[in-house]
DSSP file (Angstrom, degrees, kcal/mol; ACC not computed):
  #  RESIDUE AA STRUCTURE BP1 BP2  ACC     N-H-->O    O-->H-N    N-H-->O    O-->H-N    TCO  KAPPA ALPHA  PHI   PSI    X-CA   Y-CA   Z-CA
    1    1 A X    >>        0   0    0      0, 0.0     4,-2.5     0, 0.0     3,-2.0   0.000 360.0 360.0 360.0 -32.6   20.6   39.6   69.6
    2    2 A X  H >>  +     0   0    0      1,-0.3     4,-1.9     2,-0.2     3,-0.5   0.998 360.0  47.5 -81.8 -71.7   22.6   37.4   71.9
    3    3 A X  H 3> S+     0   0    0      1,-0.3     4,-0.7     2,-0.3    -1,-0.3   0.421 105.8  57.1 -43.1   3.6   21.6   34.3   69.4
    4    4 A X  H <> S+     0   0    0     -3,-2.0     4,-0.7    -2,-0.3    -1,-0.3   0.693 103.6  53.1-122.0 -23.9   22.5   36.0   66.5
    5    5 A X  H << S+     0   0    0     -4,-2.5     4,-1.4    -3,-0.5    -2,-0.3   0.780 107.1  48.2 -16.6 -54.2   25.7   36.5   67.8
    6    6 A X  H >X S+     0   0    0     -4,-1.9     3,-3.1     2,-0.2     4,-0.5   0.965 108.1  52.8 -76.8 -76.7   26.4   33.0   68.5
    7    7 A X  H >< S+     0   0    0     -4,-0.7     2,-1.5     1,-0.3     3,-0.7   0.329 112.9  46.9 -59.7 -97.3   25.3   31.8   65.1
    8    8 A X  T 3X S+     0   0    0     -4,-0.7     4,-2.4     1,-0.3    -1,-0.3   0.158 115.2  50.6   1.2 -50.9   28.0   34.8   63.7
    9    9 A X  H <> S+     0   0    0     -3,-3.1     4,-2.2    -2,-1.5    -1,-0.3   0.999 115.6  40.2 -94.0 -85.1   30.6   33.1   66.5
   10   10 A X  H <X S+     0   0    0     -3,-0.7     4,-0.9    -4,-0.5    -1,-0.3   0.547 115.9  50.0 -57.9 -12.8   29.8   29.5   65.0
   11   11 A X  H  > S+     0   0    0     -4,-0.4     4,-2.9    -5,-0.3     3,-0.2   0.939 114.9  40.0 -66.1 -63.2   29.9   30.5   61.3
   12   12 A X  H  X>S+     0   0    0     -4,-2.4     5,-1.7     1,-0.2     4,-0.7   0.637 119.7  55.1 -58.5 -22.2   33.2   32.5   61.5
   13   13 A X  H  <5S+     0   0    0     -4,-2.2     5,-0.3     3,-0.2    -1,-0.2   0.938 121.6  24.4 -77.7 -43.3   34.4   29.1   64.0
   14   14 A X  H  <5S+     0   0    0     -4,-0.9     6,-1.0    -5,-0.2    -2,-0.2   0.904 134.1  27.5-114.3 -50.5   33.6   26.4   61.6
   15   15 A X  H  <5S+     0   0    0     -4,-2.9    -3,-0.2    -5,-0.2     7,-0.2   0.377 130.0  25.4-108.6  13.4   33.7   28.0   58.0
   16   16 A X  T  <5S+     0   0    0     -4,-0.7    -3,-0.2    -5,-0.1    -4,-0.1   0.617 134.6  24.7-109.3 -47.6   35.8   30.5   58.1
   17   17 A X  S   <S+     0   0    0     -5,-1.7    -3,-0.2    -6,-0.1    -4,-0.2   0.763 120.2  61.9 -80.0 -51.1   38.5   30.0   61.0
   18   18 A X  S    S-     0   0    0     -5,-0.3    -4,-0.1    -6,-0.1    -3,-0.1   0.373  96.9 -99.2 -92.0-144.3   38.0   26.0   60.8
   19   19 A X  S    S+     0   0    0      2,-0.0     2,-0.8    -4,-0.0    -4,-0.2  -0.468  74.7 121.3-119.8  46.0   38.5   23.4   58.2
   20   20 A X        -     0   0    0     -6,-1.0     2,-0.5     2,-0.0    -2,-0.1  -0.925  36.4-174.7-111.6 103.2   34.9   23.1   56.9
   21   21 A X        -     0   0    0     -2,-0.8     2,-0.9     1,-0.0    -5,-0.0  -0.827  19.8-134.4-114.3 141.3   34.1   23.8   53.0
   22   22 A X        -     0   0    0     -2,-0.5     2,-0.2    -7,-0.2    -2,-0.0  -0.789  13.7-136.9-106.3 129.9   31.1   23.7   51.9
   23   23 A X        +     0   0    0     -2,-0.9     2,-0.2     1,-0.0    29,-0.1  -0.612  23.1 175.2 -89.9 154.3   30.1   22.0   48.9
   24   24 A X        -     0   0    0     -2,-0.2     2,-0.3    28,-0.1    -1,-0.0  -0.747  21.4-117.6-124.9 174.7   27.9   23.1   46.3
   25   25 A X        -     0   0    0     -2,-0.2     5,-0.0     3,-0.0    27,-0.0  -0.924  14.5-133.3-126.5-169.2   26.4   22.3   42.8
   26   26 A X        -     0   0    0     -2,-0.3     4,-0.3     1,-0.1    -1,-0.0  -0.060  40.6-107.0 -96.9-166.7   26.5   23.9   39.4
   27   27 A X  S    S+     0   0    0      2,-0.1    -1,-0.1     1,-0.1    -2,-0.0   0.380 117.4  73.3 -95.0  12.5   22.9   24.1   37.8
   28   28 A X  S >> S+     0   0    0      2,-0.1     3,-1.9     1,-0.1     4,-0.9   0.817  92.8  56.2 -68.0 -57.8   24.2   21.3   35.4
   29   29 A X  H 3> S+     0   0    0      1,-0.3     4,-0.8     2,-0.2     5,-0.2   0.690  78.5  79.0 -49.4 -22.0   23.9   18.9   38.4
   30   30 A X  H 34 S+     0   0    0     -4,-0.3    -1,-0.3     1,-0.2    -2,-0.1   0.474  85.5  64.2 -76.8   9.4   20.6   19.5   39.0
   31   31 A X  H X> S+     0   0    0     -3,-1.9     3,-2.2     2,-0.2     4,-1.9   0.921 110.3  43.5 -23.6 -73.8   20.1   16.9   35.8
   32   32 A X  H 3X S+     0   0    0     -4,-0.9     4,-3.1     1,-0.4    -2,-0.2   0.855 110.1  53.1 -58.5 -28.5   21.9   14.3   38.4
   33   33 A X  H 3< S+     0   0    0     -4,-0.8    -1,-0.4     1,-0.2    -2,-0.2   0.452 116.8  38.7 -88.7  13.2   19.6   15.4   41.5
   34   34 A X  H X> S+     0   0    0     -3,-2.2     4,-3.5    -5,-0.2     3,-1.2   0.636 115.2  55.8-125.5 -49.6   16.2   14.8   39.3
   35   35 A X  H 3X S+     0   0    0     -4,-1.9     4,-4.2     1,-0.3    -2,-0.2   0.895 108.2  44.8 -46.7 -38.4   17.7   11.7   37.8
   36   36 A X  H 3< S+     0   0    0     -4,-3.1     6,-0.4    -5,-0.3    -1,-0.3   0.335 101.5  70.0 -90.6  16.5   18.4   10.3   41.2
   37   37 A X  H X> S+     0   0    0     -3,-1.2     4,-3.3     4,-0.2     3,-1.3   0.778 110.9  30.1 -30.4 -83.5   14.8   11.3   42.1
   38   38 A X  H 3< S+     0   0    0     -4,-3.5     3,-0.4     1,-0.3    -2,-0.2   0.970 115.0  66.4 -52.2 -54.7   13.3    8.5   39.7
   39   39 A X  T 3< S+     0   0    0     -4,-4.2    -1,-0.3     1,-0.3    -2,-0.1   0.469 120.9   5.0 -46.9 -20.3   16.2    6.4   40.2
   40   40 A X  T <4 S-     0   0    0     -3,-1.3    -1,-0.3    -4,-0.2    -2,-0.2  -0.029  99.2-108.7-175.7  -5.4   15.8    5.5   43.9
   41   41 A X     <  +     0   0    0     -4,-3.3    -4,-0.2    -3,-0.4    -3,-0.1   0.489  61.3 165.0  97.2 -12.4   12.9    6.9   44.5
   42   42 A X        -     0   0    0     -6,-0.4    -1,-0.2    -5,-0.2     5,-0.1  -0.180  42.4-119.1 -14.9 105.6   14.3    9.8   46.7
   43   43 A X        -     0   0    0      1,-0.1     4,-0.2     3,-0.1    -1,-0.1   0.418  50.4-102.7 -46.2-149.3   12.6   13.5   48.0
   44   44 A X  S  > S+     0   0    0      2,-0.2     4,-1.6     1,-0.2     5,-0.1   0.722 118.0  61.8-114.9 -22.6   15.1   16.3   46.4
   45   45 A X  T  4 S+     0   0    0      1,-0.2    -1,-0.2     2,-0.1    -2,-0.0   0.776 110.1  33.8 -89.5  -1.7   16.8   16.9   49.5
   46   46 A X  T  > S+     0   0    0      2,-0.1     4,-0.8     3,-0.1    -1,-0.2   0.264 115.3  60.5-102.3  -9.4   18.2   13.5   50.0
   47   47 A X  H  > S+     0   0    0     -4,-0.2     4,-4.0     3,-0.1     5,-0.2   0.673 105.5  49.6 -84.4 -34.8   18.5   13.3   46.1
   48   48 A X  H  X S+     0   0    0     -4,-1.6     4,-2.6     1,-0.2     5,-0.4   0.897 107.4  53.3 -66.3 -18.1   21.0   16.5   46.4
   49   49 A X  H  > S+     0   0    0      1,-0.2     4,-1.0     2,-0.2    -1,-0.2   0.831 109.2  47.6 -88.1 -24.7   23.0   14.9   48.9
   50   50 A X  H  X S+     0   0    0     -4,-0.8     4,-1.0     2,-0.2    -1,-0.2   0.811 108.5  55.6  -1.5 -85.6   23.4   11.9   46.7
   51   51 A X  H  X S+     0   0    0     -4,-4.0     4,-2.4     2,-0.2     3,-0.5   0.828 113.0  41.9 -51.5 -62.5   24.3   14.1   43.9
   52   52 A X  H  X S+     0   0    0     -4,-2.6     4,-1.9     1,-0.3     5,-0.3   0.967 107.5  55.2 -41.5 -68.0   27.1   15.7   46.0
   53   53 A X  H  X>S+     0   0    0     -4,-1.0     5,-2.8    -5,-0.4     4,-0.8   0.918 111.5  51.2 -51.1 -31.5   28.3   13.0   47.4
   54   54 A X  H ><5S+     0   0    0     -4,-1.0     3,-0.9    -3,-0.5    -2,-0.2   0.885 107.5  43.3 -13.1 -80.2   28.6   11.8   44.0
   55   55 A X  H 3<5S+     0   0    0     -4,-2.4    -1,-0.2     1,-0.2    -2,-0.2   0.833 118.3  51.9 -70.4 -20.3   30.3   14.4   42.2
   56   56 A X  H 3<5S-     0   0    0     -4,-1.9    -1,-0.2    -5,-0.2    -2,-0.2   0.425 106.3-120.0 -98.4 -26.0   32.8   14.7   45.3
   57   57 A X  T <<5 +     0   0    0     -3,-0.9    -3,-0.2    -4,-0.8     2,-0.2   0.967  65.0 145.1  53.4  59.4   33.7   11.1   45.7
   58   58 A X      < -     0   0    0     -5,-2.8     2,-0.6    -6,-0.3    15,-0.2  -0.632  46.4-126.4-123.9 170.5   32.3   11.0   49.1
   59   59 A X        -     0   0    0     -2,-0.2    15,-0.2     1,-0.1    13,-0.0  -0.990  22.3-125.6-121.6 127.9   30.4    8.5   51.4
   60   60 A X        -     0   0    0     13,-2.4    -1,-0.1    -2,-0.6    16,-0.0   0.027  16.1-163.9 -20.3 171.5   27.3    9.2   53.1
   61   61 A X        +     0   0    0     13,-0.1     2,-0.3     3,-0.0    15,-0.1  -0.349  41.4 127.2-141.8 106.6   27.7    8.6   56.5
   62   62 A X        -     0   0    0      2,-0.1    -2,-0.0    13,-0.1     5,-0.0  -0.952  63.1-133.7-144.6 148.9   23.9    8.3   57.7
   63   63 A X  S    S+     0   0    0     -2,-0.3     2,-0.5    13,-0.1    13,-0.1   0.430  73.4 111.5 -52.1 -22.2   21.2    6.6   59.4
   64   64 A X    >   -     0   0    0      1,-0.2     3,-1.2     2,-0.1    -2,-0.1  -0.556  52.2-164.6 -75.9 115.4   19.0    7.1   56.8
   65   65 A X  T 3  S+     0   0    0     -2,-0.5    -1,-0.2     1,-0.2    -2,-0.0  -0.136  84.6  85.8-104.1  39.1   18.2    3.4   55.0
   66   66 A X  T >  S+     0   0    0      2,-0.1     3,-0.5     3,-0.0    -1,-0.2   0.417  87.7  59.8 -87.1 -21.5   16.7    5.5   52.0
   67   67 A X  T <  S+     0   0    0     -3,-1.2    -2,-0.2     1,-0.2     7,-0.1   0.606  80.0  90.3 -84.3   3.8   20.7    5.2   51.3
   68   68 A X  T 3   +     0   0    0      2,-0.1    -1,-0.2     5,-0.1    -3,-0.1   0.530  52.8 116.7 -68.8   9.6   20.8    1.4   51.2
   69   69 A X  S X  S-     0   0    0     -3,-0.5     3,-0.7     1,-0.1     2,-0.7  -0.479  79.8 -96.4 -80.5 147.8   20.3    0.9   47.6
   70   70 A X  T 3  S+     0   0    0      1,-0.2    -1,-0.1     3,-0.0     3,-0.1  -0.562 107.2  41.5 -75.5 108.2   22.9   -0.7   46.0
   71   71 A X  T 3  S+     0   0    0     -2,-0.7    -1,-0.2     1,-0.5    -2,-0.1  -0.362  87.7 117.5 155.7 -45.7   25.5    1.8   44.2
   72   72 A X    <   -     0   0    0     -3,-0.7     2,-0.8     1,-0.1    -1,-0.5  -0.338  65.6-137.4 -61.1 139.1   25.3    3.9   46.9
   73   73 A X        +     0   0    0    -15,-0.2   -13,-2.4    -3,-0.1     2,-0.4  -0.771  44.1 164.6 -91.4  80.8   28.6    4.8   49.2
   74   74 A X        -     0   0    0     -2,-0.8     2,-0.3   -15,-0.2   -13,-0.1  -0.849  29.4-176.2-131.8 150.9   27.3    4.6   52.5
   75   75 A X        -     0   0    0     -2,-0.4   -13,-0.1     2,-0.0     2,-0.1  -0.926  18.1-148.7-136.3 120.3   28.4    4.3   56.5
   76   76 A X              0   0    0     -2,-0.3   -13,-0.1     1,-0.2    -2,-0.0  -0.272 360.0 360.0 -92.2-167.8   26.5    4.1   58.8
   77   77 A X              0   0    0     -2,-0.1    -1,-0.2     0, 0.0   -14,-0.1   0.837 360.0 360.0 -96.3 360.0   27.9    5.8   62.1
């Protein structure tokens, strides 16, 4: 119980209380997450994250050098 508390504690801290939004996408996007599949060669969860960052006009900011291809908006930290 005591851990399912805390995650309750950190949910309500960060996404409700804090500044955190979470983004999502519609089921039109998943077109973009399949495209960037072929395109770069990608699993689906690094293709979504893509996709988001994408629609969001966001940068990566990852370790991951599956994000080096060029197009991509990435930093690493």
């Amino acid at each position: 119980m005591k851990k399912f508390n805390s995650l309750r504690f950190f949910l309500n801290d960060i996404f409700i209380n804090g500044q955190i939004e979470q983004l999502t996408l519609e089921s039109g996007d998943l077109i973009d997450v399949l495209d960037n599949i072929v395109k770069y060669g990608f699993d689906f969860d690094d293709s979504y994250q893509l996709t988001v960052s994408d629609k969001y006009d966001l940068t990566l900011v990852t370790f991951d050098k599956d994000f080096s291809a060029e197009g991509i908006k990435k930093l690493t930290p």
